[in-house]
C-alpha positions as CSV (number, residue, x, y, z in Angstrom):
1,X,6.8,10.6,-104.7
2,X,2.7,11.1,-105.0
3,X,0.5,12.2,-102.3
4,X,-2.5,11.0,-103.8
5,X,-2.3,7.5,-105.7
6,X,-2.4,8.7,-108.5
7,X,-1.0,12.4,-108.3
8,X,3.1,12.4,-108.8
9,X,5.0,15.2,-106.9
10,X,8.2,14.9,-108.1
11,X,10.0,12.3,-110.1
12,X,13.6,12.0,-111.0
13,X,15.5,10.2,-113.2
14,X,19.5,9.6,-113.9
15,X,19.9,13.0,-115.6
16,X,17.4,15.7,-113.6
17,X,13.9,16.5,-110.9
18,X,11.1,17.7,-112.0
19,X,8.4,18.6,-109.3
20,X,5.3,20.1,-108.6
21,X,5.2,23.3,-107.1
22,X,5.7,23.3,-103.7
23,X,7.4,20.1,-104.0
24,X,10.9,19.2,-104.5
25,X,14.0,16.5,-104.8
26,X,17.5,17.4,-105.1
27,X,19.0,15.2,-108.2
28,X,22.7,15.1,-106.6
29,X,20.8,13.7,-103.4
30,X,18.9,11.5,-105.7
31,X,21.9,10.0,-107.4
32,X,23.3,9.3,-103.8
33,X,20.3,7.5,-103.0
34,X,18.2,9.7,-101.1
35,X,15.0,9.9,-102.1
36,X,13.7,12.4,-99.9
37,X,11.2,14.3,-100.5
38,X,11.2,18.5,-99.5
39,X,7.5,20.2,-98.6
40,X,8.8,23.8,-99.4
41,X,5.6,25.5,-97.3
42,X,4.1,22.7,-94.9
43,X,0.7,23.4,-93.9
44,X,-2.3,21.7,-92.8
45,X,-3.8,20.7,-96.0
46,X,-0.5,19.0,-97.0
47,X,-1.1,16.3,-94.1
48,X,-1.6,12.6,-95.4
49,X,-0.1,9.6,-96.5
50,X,2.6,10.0,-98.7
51,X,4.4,7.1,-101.1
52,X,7.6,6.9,-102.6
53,X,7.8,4.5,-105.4
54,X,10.8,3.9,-108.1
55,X,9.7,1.5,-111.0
56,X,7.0,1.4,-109.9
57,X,7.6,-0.5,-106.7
58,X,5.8,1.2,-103.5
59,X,9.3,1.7,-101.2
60,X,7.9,3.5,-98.7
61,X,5.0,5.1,-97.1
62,X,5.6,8.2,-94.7
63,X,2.6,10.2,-92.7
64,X,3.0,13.5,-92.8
65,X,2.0,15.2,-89.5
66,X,1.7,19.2,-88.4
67,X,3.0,19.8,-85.1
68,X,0.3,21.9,-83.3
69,X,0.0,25.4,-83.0
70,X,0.2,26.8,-79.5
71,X,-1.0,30.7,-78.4
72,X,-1.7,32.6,-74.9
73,X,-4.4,35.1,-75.9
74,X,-5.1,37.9,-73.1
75,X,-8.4,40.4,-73.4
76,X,-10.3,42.7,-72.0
77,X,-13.7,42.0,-70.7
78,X,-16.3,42.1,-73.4
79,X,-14.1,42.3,-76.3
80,X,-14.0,39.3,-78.8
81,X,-12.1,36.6,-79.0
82,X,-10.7,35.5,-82.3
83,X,-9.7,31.5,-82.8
84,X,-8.0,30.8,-86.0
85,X,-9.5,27.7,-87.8
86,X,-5.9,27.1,-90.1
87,X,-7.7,24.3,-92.1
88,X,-10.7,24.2,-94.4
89,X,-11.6,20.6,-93.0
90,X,-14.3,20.7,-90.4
91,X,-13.7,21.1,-86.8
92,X,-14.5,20.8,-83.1
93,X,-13.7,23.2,-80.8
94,X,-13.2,22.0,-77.0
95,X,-12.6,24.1,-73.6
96,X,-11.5,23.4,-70.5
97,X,-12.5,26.4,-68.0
98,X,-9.9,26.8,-65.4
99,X,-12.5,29.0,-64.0
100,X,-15.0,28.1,-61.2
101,X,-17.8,29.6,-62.3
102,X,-17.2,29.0,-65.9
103,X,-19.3,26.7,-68.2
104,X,-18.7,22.8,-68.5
105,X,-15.5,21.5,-70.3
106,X,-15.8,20.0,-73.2
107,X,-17.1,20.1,-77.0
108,X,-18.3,24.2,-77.3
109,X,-19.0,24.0,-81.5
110,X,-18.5,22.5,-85.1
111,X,-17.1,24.2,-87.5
112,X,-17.8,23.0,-91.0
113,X,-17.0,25.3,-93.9
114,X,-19.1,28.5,-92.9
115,X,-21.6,26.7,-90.8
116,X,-21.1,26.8,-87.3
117,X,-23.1,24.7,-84.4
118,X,-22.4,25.6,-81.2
119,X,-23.9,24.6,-77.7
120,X,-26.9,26.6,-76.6
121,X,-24.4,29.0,-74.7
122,X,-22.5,29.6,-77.2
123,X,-25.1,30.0,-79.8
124,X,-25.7,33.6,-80.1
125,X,-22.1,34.6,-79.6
126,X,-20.3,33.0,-82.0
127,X,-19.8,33.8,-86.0
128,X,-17.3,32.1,-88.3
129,X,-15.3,33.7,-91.4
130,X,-11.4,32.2,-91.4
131,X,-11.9,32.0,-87.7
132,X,-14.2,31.7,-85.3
133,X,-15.5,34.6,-83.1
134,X,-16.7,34.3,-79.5
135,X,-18.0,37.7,-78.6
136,X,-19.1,39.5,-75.3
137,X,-15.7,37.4,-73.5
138,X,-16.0,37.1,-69.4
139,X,-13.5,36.2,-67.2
140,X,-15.6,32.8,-66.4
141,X,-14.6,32.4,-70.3
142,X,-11.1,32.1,-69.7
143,X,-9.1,29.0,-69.8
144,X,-8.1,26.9,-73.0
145,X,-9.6,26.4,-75.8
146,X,-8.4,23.5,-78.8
147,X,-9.5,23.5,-81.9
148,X,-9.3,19.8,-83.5
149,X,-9.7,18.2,-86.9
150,X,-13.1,16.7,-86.6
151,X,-11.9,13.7,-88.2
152,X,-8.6,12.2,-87.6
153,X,-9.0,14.3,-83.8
154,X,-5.7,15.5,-84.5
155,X,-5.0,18.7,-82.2
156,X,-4.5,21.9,-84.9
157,X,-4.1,24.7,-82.2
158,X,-4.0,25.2,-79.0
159,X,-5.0,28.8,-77.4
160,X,-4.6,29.7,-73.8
161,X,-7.1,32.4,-72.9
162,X,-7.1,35.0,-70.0
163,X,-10.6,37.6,-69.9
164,X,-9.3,40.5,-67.6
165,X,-11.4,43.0,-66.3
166,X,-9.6,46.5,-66.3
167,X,-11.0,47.9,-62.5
168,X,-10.4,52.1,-62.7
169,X,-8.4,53.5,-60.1
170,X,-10.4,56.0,-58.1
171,X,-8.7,58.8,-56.0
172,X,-9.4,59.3,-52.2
C-alpha cells in the first residue's frame, strides 16, 4: 500500500507485515486475501489517493475522505469566537448569517499558514494561531460559519454560531 508513488505504507509478504507507523495490515487477513489497509489515527493530512499494488501491479486505487466536523458554538456578546482550522493546508472560511442585519454571506477570509486575509469587516477582528479568532462577536454575527480546504473545496468543519446578549434583570 503507498500513499505517495513512491512512499510504501505497509507491505506483506507469505510469512509477516511490516508497516509504517500509523499504518497497518493484518498478515492472517493478508493470507486470506484481504489486503486492506488500517489508518490507525485518520486525520486530515492523511486524505489522498491511496494505491494498493502486489508485484508490482497497481490493483487498486481508494480516496481517502474525512467526514466533516460539525459544532454549535454559543457566546456571550463581545467575547471571541474561536474556529479551529484542523489542517495545515490553506483555507476559506464562508458564513451564512441567519441574521437580518448581519453582514453578506459568503467568503469572510483565507487562511494560509499564519497569514490571514480577511474582508474589510473582518480585518481588524480577526488573528490566526491553530485557529482562527473573530473577536468583539455580535448577535448580527451569528449563524454558520464553514471552514473549507481552499483547494479541493472539501468542507473540514462546520460550526453553528449563536452571539447572545445577557440582558440583567432589574427589580421593581
Amino acid at each position: 500500500m503507498s500513499h505517495k508513488p513512491t512512499e510504501v505504507l505497509a507491505e506483506c509478504d507469505q510469512t509477516s507485515c511490516r508497516s509504517k507507523e500509523g499504518y497497518q495490515m493484518i498478515h492472517d487477513q493478508y493470507l486470506k486475501g484481504d489486503l486492506s489497509l488500517i489508518i490507525t489515527v485518520a486525520d486530515f493530512s492523511k486524505r489522498a489517493l491511496f494505491t494498493c499494488q502486489c508485484d508490482d501491479k497497481d490493483i487498486r486505487d481508494v480516496n481517502l475522505q474525512i467526514e466533516s466536523l460539525s459544532s454549535s458554538v454559543q457566546i456571550e456578546f463581545g467575547e471571541s469566537l474561536l474556529l479551529k482550522l484542523d489542517v495545515s493546508d490553506p483555507v476559506e472560511v464562508l458564513f451564512y448569517s441567519i441574521h437580518p442585519d448581519g453582514p453578506p454571506s459568503g467568503p469572510i477570509c483565507r487562511v494560509d499558514g499564519h497569514s490571514v486575509q480577511c474582508r474589510d469587516e473582518y480585518k481588524q477582528r480577526a488573528s490566526v494561531t491553530s485557529a482562527l479568532e473573530l473577536r468583539g462577536m455580535a448577535p448580527s454575527d451569528s449563524g454558520v460559519y464553514t471552514i473549507r480546504d481552499a483547494k479541493n473545496k472539501e468542507i473540514i468543519h462546520t460550526y453553528t454560531v449563536t452571539v447572545q446578549v445577557d440582558i440583567p434583570e432589574t427589580c421593581d
